[in-house]
C-alpha positions, -999 to 999 in steps of 0.1 A, spaced: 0 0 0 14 33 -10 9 62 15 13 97 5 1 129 17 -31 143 0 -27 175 -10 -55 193 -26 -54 221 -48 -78 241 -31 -54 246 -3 -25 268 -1 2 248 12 37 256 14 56 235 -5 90 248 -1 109 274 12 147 284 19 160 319 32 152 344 6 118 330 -7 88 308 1 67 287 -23 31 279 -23 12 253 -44 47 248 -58 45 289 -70 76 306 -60 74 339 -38 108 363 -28 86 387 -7 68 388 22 33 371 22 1 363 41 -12 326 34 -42 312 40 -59 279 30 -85 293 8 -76 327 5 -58 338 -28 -20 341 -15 -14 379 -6 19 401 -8 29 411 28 45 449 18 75 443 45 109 430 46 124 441 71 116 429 110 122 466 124 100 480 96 68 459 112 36 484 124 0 478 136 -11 485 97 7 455 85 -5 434 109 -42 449 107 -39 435 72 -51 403 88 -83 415 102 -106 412 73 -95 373 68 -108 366 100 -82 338 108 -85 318 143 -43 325 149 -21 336 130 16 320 129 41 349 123 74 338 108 100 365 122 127 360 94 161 332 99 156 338 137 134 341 162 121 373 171 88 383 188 66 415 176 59 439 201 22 439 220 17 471 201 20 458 170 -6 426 174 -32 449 195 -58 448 171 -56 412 164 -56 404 203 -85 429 207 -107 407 181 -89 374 201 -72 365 171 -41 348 185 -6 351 172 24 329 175 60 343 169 84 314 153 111 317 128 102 317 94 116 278 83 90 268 117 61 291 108 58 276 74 57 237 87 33 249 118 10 264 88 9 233 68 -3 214 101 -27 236 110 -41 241 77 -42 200 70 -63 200 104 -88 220 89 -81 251 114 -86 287 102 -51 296 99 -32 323 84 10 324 81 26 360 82 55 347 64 86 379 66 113 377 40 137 403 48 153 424 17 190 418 46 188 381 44 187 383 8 212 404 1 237 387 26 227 353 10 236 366 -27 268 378 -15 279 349 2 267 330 -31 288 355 -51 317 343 -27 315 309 -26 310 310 -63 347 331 -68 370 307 -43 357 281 -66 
């Protein structure tokens, strides 16, 4: 018997990601985004951790997700109460992981059926510094 996860195509589900870019449904994304599973994929207009505000994160609002898993970038970094307020005030939770974990918590809590959305942050720095060490690794060869 062959097992294999059953993906369907009605769901966005990450189905790869590295640090300068995320894909969903196998499309490939270099900026920030906000998945969820039935909800056209939707450019996240940050890239930059320090450049977060309350507008960005009221962006979520109208989905109406139950949480929301926030990938912080290659680490992990939490966003100031300030900057969730709105979604705490409608008891829309939040939960602050790096971005590799907030894109495999997504896929779980999607495939459970729960009304999830991933802020997934791609930050313009990580992409730069991995082009250059590309660009290094590529000379000493």
């Amino acid at each position: 018997m062959k097992l294999h996860q059953d993906s369907s195509g009605a769901l966005n589900t990450v189905t790869g990601y590295g640090a300068d870019y995320v894909e969903v449904n196998l499309e490939r994304h270099a900026g920030s985004l906000i998945v969820m599973p039935e909800v056209p994929v939707v450019a996240w207009p940050v890239d930059a951790f320090d450049a977060l505000t309350p507008e960005l994160f009221a962006m979520l609002l109208p989905l109406a997700p139950e949480v929301v898993v926030f990938g912080s970038g290659e680490r992990l970094r939490f966003p100031h109460p300030r900057l969730t307020a709105a979604l705490a005030a409608k008891r829309i939770g939040v939960e602050a992981m790096d971005f590799k974990a907030a894109c495999r918590t997504y896929n779980i809590l999607m495939a459970e059926g729960r009304r999830v959305a991933a802020a997934l942050l791609i930050e313009r720095q990580a992409n730069a510094e991995q082009t250059l060490r590309s660009a290094g690794s590529r000379a000493h060869s």
